[in-house]
ChimeraX commands (.cxc) that place a marker at each C-alpha (Angstrom):
marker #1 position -140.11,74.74,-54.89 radius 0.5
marker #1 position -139.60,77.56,-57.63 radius 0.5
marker #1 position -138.57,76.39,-60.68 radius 0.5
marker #1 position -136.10,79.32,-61.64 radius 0.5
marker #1 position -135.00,78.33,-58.28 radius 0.5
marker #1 position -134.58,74.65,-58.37 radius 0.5
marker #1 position -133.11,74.89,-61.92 radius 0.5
marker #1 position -130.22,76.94,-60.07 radius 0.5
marker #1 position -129.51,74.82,-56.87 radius 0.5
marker #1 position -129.54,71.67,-59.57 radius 0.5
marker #1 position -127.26,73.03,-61.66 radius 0.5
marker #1 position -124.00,71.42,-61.77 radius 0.5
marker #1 position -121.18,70.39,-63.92 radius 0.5
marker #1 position -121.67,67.88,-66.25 radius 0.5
marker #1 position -118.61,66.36,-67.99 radius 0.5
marker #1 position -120.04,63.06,-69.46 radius 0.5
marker #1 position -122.73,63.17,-72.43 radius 0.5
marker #1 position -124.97,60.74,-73.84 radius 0.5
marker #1 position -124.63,60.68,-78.27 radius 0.5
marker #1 position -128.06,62.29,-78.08 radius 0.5
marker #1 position -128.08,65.26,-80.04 radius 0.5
marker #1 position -129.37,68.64,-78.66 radius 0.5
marker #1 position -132.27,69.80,-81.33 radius 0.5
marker #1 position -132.50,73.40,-82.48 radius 0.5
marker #1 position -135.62,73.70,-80.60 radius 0.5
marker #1 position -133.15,73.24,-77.45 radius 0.5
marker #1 position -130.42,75.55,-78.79 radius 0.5
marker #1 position -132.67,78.11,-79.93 radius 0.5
marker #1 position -134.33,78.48,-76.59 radius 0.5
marker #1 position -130.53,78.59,-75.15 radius 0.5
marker #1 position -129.54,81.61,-77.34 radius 0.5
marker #1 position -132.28,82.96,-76.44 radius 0.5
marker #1 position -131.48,82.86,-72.57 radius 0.5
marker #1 position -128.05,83.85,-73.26 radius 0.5
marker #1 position -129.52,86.96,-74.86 radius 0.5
marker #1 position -132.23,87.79,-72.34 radius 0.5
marker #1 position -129.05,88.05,-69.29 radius 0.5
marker #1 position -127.90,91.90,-68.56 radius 0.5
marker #1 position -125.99,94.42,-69.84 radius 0.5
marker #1 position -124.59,97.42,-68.72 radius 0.5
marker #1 position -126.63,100.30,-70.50 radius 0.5
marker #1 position -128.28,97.63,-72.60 radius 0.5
marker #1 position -124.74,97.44,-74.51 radius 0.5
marker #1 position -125.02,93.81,-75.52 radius 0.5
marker #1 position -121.82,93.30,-76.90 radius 0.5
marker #1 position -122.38,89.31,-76.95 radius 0.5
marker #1 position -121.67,87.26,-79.84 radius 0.5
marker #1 position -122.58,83.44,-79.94 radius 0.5
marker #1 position -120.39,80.29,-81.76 radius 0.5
marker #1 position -122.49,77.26,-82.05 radius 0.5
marker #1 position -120.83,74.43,-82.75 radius 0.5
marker #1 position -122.08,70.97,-83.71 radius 0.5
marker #1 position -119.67,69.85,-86.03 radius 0.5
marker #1 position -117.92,66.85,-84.47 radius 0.5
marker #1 position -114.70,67.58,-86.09 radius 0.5
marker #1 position -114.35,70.97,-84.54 radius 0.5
marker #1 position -115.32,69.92,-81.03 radius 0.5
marker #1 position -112.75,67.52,-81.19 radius 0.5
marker #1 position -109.89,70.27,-81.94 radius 0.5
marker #1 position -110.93,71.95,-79.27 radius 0.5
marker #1 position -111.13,69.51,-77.13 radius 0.5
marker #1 position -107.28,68.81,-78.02 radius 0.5
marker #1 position -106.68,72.51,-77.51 radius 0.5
marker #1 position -108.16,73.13,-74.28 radius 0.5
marker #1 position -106.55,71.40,-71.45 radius 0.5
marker #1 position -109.67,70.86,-69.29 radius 0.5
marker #1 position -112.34,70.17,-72.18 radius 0.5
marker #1 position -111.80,66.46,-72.74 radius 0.5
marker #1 position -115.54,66.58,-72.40 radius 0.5
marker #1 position -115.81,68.20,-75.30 radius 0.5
marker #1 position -114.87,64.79,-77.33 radius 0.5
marker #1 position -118.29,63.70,-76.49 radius 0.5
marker #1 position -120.31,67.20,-76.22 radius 0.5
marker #1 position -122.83,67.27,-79.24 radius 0.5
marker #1 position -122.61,70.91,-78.65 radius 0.5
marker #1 position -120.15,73.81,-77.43 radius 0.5
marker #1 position -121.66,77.59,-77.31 radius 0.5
marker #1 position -118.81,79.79,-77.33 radius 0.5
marker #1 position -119.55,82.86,-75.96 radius 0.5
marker #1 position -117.57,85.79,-77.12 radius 0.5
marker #1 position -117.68,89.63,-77.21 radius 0.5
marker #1 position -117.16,92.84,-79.24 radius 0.5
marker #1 position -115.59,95.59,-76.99 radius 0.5
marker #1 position -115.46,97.89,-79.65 radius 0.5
marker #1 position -119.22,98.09,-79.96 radius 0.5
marker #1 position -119.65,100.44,-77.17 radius 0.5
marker #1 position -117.66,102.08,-74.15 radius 0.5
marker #1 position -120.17,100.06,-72.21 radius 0.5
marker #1 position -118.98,97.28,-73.99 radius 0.5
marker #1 position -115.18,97.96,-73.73 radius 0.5
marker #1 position -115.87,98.59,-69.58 radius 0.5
marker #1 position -118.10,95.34,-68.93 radius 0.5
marker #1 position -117.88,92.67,-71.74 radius 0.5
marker #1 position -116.63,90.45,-68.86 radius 0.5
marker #1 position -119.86,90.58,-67.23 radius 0.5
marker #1 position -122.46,91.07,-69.33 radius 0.5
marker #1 position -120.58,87.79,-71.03 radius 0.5
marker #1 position -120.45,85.93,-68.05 radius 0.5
marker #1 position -124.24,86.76,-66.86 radius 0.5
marker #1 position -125.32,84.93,-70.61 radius 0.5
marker #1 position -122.63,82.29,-69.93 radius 0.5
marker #1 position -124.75,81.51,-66.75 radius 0.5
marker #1 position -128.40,81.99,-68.28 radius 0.5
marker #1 position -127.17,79.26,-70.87 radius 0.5
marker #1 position -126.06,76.73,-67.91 radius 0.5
marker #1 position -129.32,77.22,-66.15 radius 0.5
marker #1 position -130.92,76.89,-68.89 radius 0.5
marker #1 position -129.10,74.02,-70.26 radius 0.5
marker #1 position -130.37,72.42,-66.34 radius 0.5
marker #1 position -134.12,73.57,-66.83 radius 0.5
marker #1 position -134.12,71.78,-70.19 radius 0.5
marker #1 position -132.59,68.88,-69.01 radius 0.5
marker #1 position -129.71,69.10,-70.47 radius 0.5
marker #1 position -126.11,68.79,-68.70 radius 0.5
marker #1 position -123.50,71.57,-69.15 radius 0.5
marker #1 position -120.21,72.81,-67.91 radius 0.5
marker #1 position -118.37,76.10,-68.22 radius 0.5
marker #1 position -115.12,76.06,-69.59 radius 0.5
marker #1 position -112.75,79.41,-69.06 radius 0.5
marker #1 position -111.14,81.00,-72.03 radius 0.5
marker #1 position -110.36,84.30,-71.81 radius 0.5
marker #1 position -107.77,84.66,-68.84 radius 0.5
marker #1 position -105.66,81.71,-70.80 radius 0.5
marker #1 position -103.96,83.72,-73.67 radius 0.5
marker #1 position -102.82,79.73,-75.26 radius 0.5
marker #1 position -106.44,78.98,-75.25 radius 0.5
marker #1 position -107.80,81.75,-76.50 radius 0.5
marker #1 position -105.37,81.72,-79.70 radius 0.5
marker #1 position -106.50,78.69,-80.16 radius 0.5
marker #1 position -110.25,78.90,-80.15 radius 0.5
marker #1 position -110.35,81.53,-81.99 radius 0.5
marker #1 position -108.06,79.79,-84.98 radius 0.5
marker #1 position -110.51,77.06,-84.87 radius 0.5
marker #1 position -113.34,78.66,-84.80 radius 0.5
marker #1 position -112.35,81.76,-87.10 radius 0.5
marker #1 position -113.19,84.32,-84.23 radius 0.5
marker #1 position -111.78,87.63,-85.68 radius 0.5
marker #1 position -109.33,89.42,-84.28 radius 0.5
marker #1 position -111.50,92.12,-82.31 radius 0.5
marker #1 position -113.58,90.08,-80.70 radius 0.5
marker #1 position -112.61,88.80,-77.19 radius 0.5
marker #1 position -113.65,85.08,-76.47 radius 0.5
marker #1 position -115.17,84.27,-72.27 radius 0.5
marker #1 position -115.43,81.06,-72.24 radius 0.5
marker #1 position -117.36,77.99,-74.00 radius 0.5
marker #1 position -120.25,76.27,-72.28 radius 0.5
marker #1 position -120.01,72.05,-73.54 radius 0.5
marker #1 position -123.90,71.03,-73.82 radius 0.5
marker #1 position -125.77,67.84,-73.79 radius 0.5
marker #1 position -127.96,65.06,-72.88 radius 0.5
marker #1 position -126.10,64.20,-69.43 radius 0.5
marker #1 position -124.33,60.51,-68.67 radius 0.5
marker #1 position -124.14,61.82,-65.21 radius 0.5
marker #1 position -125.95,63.13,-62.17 radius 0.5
marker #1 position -124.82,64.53,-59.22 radius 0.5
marker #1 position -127.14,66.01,-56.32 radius 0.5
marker #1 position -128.49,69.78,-56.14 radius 0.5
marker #1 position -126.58,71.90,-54.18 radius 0.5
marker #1 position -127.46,72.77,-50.76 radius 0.5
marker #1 position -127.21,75.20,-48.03 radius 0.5
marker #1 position -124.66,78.45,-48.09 radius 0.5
marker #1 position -120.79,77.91,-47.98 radius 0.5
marker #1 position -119.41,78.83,-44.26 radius 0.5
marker #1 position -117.62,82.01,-43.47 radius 0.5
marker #1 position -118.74,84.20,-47.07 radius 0.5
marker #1 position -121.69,86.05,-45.70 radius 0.5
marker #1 position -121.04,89.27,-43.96 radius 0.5
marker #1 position -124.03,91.65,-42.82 radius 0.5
marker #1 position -123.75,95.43,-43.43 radius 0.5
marker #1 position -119.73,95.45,-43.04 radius 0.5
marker #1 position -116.71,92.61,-43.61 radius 0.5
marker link #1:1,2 radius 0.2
marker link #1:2,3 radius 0.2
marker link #1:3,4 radius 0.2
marker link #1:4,5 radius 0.2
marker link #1:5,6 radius 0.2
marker link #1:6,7 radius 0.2
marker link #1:7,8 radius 0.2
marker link #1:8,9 radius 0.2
marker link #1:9,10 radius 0.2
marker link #1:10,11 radius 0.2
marker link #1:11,12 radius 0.2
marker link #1:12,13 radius 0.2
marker link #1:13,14 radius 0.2
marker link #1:14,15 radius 0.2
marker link #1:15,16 radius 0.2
marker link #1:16,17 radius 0.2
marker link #1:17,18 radius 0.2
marker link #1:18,19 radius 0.2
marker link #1:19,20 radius 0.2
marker link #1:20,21 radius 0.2
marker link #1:21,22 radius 0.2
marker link #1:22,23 radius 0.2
marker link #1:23,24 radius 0.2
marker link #1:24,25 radius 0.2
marker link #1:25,26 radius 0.2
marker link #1:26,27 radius 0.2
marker link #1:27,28 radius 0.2
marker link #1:28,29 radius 0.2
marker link #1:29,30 radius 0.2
marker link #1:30,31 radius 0.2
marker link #1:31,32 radius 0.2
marker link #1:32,33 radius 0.2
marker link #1:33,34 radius 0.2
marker link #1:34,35 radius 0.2
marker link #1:35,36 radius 0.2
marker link #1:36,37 radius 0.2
marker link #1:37,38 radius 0.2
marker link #1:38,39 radius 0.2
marker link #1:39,40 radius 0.2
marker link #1:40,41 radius 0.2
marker link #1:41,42 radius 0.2
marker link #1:42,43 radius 0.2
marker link #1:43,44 radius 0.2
marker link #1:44,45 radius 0.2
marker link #1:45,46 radius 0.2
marker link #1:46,47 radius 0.2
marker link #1:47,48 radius 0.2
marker link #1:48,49 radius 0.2
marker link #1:49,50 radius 0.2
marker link #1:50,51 radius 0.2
marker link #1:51,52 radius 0.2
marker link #1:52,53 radius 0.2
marker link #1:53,54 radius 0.2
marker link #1:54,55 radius 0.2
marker link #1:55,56 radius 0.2
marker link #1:56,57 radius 0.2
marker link #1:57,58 radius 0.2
marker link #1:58,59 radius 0.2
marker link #1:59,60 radius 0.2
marker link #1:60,61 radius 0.2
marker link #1:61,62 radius 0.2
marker link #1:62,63 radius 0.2
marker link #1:63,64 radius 0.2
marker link #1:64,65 radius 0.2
marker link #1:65,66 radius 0.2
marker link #1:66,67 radius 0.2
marker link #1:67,68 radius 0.2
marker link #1:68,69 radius 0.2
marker link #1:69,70 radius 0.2
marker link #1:70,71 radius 0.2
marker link #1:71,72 radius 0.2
marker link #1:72,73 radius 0.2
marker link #1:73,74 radius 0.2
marker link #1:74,75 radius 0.2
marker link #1:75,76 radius 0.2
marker link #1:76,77 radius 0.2
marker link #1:77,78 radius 0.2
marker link #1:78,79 radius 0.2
marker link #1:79,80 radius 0.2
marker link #1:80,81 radius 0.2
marker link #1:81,82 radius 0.2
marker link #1:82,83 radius 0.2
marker link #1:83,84 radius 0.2
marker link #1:84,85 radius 0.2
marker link #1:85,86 radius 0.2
marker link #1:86,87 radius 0.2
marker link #1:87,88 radius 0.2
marker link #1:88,89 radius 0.2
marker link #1:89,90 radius 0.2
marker link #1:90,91 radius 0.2
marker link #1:91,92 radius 0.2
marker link #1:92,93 radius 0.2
marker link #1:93,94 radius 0.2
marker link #1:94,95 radius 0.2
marker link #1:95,96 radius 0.2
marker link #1:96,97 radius 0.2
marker link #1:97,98 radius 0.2
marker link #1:98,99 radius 0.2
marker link #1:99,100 radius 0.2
marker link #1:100,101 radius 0.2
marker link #1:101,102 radius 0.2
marker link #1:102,103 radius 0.2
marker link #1:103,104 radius 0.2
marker link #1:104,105 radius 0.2
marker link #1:105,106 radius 0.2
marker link #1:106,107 radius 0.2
marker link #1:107,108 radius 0.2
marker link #1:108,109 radius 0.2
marker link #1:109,110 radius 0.2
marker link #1:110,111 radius 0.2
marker link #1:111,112 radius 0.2
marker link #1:112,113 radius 0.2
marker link #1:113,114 radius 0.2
marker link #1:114,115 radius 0.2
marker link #1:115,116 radius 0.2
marker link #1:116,117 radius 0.2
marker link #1:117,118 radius 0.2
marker link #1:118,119 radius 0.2
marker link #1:119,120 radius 0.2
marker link #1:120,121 radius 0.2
marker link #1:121,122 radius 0.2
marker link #1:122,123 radius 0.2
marker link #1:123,124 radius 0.2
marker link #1:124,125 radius 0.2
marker link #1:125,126 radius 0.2
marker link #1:126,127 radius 0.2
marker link #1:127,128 radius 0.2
marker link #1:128,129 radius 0.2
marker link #1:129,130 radius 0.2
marker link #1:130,131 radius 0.2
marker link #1:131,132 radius 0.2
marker link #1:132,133 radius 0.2
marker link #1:133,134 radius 0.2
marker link #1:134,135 radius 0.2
marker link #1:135,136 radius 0.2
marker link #1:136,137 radius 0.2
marker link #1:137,138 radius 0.2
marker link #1:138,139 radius 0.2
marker link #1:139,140 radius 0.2
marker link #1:140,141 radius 0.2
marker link #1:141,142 radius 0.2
marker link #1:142,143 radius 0.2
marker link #1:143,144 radius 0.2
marker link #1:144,145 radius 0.2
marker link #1:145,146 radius 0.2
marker link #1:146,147 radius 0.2
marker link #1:147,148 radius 0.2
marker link #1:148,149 radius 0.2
marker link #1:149,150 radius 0.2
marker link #1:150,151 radius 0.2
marker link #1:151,152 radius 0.2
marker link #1:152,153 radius 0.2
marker link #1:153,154 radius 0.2
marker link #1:154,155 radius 0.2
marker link #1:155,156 radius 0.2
marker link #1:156,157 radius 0.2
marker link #1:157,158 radius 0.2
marker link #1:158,159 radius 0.2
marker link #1:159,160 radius 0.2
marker link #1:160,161 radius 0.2
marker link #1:161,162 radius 0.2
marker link #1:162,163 radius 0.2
marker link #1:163,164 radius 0.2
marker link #1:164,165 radius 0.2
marker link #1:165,166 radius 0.2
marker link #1:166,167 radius 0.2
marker link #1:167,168 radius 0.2
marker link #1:168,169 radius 0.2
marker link #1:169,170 radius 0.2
marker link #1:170,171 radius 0.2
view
């Protein structure tokens, strides 16, 4: 099989970590994903929080309500955004966000590494509270935060296409 295309179908969320760090060889080549995903008219509005510290990724693992996993992450990339960089940017941060969000996940899989997306942005609470953490100025929107490391888990690729979501020329 492919192997852009098997890194997909294996991806899946990973919630449990091993206390292996993730080398900068590993997050470099990440960013790097993250930075290669598209954007309307090029815009790039993208703007990357790495976080290692163990200290912080425990705070926001207390302040998000669905990243306990974060408590034993050895990494968090929170992906955020400038909207006032372009009107590109303004129009289609969301997406341009969300397409690096998922280049970082597959390539979090490719690398071996486990990963799992946790939404920010449509939870005002949350998004206070990242951004006090993690000194995110007041401009810049925050998507979401992907947790990162050396799986304690596996579950099985995905298969096959979900019934009823395919439609051919018209709904």
């Amino acid at each position: 099989m492919n192997q852009a295309i098997q890194a997909i179908l294996s991806r899946r969320s990973i919630r449990r970590f091993t206390d292996q760090e993730v080398g900068e060889e590993e997050i470099k080549l990440l960013l790097e994903c993250a930075c290669a995903a598209p954007s309307a008219a090029n815009s790039r509005p993208w703007h990357f929080v790495v976080v290692t510290d163990r200290g912080l990724l425990d705070r926001m693992g207390e302040a998000h309500p669905y990243g306990k996993m974060l408590f034993e992450a050895p990494l968090a990339i929170v992906v955020c955004a400038d909207p006032t960089k372009s009107d590109y940017a303004a129009r289609y941060w969301e997406e341009d966000c969300s397409a690096a969000m998922e280049n970082i996940l597959i390539a979090a899989t490719s690398l071996g590494l486990g990963s799992v997306w946790l939404g920010v942005k449509h939870s005002p609470e949350r998004e206070v509270a990242m951004r006090a953490i993690l000194s995110v100025p007041d401009h810049v929107a925050i998507m979401g935060i992907a947790a990162i490391g050396w799986p304690g888990e596996s579950k099985e690729p995905h298969r096959g296409i979900d019934d009823g979501v395919v439609h051919r020329n018209r709904w």
